[in-house]
DRENVEX-383945 format. One line per field, with one value per residue: residue in one letter; chain; residue number from 1; x, y, z of N, C-alpha, C, O in turn. Coordinates in steps of 0.02 Angstrom, whole numbers, padded with zeros to 5 digits. Example, Ala and Ser with C-alpha at 12.3 -4.5 7.8 and 13.67 -1.06 7.14 Angstrom:
DRENVEX-383945
type: A | S $
mol: A | A $
seq: 1 | 2 $
n_east: 00660 | 00642 $
n_north: -00284 | -00112 $
n_up: 00390 | 00354 $
ca_east: 00615 | 00684 $
ca_north: -00225 | -00053 $
ca_up: 00390 | 00357 $
c_east: 00660 | 00645 $
c_north: -00165 | 00002 $
c_up: 00390 | 00394 $
o_east: 00712 | 00670 $
o_north: -00166 | 00057 $
o_up: 00423 | 00402 $
***
This chain:
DRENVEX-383945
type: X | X | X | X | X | X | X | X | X | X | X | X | X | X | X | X | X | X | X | X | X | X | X | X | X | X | X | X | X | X | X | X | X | X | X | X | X | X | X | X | X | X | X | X | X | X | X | X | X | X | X | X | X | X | X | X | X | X | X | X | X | X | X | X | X | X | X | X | X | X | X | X | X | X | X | X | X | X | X | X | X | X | X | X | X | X | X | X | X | X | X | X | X | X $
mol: A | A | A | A | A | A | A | A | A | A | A | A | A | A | A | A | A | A | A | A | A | A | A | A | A | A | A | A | A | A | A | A | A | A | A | A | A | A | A | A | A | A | A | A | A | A | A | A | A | A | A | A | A | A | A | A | A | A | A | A | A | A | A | A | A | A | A | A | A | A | A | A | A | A | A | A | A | A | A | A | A | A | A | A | A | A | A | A | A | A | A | A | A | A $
seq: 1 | 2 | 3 | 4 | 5 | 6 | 7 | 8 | 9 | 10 | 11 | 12 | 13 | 14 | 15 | 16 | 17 | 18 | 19 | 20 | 21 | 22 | 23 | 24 | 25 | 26 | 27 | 28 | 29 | 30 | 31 | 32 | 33 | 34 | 35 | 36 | 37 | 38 | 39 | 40 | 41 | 42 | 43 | 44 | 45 | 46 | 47 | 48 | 49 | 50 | 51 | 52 | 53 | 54 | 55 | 56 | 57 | 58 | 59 | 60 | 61 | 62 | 63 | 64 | 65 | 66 | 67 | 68 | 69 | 70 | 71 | 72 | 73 | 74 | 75 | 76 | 77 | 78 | 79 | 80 | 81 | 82 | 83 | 84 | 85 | 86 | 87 | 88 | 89 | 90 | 91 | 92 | 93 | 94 $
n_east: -02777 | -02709 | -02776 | -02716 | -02730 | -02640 | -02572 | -02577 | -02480 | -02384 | -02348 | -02317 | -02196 | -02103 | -02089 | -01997 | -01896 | -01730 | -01656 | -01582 | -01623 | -01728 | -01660 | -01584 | -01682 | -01747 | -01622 | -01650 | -01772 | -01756 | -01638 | -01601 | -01590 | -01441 | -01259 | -01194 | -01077 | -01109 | -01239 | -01192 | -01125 | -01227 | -01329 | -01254 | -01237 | -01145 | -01047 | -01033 | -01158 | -01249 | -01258 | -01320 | -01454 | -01500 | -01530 | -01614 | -01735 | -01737 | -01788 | -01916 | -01977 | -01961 | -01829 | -01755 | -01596 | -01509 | -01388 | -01233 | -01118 | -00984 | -01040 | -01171 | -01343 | -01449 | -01627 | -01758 | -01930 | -02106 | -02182 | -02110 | -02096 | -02237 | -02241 | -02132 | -02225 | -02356 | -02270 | -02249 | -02391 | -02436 | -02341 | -02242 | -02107 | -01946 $
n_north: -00397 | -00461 | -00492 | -00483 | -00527 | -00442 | -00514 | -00628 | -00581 | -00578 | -00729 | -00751 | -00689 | -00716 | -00872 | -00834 | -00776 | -00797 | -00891 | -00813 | -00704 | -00682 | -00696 | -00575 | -00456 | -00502 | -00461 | -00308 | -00299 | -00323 | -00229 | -00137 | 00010 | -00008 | -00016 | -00077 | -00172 | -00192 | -00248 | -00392 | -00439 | -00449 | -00503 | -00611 | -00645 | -00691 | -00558 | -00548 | -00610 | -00548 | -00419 | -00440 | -00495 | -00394 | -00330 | -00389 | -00366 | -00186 | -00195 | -00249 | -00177 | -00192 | -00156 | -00019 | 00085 | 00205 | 00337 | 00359 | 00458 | 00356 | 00275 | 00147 | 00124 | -00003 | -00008 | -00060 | -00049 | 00003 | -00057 | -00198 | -00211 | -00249 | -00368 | -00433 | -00447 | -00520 | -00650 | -00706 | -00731 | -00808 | -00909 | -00937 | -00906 | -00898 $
n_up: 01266 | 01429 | 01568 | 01738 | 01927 | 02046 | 02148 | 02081 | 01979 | 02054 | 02092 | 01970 | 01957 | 02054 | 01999 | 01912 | 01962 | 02011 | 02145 | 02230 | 02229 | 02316 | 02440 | 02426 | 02422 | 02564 | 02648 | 02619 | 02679 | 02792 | 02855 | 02767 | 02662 | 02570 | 02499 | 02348 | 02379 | 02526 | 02525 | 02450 | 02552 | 02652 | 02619 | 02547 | 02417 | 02280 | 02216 | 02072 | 02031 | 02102 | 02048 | 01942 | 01979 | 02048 | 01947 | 01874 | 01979 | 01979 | 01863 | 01870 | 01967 | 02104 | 02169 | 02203 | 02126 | 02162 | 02147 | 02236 | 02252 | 02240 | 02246 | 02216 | 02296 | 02340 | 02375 | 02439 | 02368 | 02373 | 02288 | 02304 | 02434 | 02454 | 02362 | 02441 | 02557 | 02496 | 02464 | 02601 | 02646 | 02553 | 02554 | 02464 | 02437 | 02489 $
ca_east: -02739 | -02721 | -02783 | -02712 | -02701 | -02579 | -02565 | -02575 | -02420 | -02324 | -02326 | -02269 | -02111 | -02072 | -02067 | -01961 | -01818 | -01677 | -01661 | -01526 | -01650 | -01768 | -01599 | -01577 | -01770 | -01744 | -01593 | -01660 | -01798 | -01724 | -01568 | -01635 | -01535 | -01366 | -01227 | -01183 | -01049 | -01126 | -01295 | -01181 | -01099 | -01271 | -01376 | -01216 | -01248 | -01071 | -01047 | -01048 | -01240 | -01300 | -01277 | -01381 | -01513 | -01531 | -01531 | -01696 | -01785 | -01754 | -01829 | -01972 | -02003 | -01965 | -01802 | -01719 | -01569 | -01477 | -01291 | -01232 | -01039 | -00961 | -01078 | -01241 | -01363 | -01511 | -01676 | -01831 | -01969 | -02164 | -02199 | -02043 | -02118 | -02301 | -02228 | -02157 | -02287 | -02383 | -02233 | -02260 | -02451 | -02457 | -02281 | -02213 | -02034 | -01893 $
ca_north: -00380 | -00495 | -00439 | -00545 | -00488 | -00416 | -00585 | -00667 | -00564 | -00606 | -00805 | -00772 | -00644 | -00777 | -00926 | -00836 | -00739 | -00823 | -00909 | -00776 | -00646 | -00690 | -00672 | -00505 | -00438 | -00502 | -00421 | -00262 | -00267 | -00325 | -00210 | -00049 | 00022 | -00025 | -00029 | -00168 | -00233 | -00213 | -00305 | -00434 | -00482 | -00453 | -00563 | -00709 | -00699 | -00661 | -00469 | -00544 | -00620 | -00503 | -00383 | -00481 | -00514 | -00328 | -00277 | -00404 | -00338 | -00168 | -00195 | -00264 | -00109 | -00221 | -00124 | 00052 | 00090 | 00263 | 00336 | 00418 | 00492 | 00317 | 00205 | 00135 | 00110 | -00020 | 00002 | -00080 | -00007 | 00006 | -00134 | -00241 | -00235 | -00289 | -00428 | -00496 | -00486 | -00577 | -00710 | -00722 | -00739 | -00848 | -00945 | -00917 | -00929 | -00872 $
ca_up: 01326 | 01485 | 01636 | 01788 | 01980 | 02056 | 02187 | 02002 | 01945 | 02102 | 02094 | 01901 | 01948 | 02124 | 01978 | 01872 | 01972 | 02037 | 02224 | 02260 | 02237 | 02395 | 02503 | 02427 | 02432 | 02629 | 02681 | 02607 | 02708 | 02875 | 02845 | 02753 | 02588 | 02574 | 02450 | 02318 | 02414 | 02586 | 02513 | 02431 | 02619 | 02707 | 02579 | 02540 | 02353 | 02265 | 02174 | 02008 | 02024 | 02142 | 01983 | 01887 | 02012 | 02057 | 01869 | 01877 | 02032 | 01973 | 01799 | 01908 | 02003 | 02159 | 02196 | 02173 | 02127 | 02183 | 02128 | 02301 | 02253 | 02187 | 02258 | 02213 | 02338 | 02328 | 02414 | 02434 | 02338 | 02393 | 02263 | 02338 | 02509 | 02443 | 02338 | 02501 | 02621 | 02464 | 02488 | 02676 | 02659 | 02509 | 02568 | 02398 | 02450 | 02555 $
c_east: -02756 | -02732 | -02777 | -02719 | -02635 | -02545 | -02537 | -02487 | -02364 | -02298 | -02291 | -02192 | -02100 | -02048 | -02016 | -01897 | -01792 | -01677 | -01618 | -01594 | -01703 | -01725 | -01586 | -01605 | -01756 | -01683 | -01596 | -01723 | -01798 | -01653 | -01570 | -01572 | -01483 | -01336 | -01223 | -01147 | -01065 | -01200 | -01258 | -01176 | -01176 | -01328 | -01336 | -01236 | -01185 | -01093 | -01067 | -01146 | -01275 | -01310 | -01344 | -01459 | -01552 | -01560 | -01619 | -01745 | -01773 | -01786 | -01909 | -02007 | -01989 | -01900 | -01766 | -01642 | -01527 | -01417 | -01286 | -01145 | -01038 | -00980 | -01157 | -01284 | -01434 | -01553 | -01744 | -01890 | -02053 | -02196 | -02147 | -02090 | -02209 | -02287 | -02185 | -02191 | -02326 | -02346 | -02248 | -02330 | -02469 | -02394 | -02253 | -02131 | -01996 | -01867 $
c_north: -00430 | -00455 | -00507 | -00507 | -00481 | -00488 | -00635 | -00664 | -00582 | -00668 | -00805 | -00754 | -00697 | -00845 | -00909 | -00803 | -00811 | -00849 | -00847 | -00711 | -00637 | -00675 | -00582 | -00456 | -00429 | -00465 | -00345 | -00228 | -00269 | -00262 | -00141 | -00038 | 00028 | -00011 | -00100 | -00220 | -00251 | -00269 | -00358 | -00479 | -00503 | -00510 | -00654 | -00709 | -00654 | -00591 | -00504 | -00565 | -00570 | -00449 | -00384 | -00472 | -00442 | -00275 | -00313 | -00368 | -00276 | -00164 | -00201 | -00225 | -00156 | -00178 | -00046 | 00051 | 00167 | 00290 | 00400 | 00431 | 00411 | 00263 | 00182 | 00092 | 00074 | -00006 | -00044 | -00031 | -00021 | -00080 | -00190 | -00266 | -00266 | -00367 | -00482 | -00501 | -00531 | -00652 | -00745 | -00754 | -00801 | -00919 | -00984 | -00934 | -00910 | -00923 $
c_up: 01381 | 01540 | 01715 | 01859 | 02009 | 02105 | 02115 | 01981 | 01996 | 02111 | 02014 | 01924 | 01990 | 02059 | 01936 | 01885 | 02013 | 02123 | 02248 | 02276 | 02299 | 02450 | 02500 | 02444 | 02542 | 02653 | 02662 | 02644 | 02794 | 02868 | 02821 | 02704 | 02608 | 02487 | 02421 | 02392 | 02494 | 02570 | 02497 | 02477 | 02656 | 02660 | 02557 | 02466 | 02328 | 02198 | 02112 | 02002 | 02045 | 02091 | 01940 | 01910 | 02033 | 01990 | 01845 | 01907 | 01989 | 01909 | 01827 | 01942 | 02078 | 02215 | 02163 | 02180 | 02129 | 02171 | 02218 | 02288 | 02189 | 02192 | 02229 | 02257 | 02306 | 02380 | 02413 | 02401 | 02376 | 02355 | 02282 | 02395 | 02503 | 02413 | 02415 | 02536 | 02584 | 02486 | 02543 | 02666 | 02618 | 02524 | 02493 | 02385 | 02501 | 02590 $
o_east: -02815 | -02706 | -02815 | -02713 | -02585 | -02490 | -02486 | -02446 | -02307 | -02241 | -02249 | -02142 | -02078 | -01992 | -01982 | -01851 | -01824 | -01709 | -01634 | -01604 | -01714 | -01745 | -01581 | -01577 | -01755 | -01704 | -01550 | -01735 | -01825 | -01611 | -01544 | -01518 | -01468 | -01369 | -01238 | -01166 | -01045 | -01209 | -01282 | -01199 | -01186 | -01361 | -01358 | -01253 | -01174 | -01137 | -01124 | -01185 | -01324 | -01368 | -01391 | -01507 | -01613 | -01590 | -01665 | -01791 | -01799 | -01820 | -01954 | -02068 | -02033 | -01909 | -01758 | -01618 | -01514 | -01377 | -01317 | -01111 | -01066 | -00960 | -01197 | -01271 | -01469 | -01527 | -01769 | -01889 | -02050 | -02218 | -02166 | -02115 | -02235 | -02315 | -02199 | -02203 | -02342 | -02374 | -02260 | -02329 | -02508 | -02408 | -02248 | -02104 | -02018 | -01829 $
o_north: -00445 | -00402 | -00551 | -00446 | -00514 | -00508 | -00668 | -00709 | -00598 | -00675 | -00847 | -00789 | -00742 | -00869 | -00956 | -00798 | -00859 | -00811 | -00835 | -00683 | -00582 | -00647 | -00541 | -00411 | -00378 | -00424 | -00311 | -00167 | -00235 | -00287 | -00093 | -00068 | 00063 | -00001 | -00155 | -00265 | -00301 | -00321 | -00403 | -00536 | -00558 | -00554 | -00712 | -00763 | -00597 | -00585 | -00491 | -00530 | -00547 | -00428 | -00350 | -00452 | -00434 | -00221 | -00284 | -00340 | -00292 | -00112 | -00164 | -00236 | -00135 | -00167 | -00032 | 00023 | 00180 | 00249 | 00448 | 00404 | 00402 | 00211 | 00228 | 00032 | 00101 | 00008 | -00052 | 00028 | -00069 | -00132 | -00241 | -00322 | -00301 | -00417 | -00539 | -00557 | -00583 | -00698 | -00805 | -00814 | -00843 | -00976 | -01044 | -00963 | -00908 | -00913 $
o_up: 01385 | 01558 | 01733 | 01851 | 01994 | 02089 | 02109 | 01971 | 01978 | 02132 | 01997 | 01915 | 01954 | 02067 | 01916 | 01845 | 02035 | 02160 | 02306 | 02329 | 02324 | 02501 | 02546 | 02475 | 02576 | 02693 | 02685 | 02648 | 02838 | 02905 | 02851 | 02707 | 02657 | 02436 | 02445 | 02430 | 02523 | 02602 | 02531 | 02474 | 02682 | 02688 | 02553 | 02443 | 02349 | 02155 | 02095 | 01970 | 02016 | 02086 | 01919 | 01877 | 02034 | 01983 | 01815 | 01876 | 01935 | 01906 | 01808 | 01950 | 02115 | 02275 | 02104 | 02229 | 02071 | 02193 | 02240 | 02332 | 02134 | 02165 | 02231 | 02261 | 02263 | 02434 | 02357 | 02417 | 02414 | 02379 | 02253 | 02401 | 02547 | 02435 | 02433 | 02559 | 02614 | 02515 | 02542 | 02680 | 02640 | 02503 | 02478 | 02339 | 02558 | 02637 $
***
């Protein structure tokens, strides 16, 4: 079994998601849970990726995903908001 830190595990996930996904991560936590298509406008990455990119983060535990009637709402998660202040501190990306 590997045993890395959690700082460790954050420079792997930052090398391996997508540039779109740092726009997304950030307008989720300047902006507070939204819908697809309002995250799509408020982040600039087009519906079809932003799919993609959210179907990463939440595999990641970085974001949540919610059904509210016929919408689905993303959120920032507890591990989301640690993995960026790591970003910020370590200047990782964004």
């Amino acid at each position: 079994m590997i045993h890395i830190t959690l700082p460790e595990y954050f420079v792997q996930v930052n090398n391996r998601l997508p540039e779109e996904a740092s726009r997304v991560l950030r307008a989720l936590v300047e902006q507070g849970s939204m819908n697809k298509e309002e995250l799509s406008l408020t982040s600039k990455v087009k519906r079809a990726v932003l799919d993609h990119v959210i179907m990463q983060l939440y595999a990641l535990g970085l974001v949540d995903v919610t059904t509210e009637g016929k919408s689905k709402i993303c959120s920032l998660t507890g591990l989301g908001n640690e993995f960026l202040s790591m970003e910020d501190i370590a200047g990782l990306g964004g």
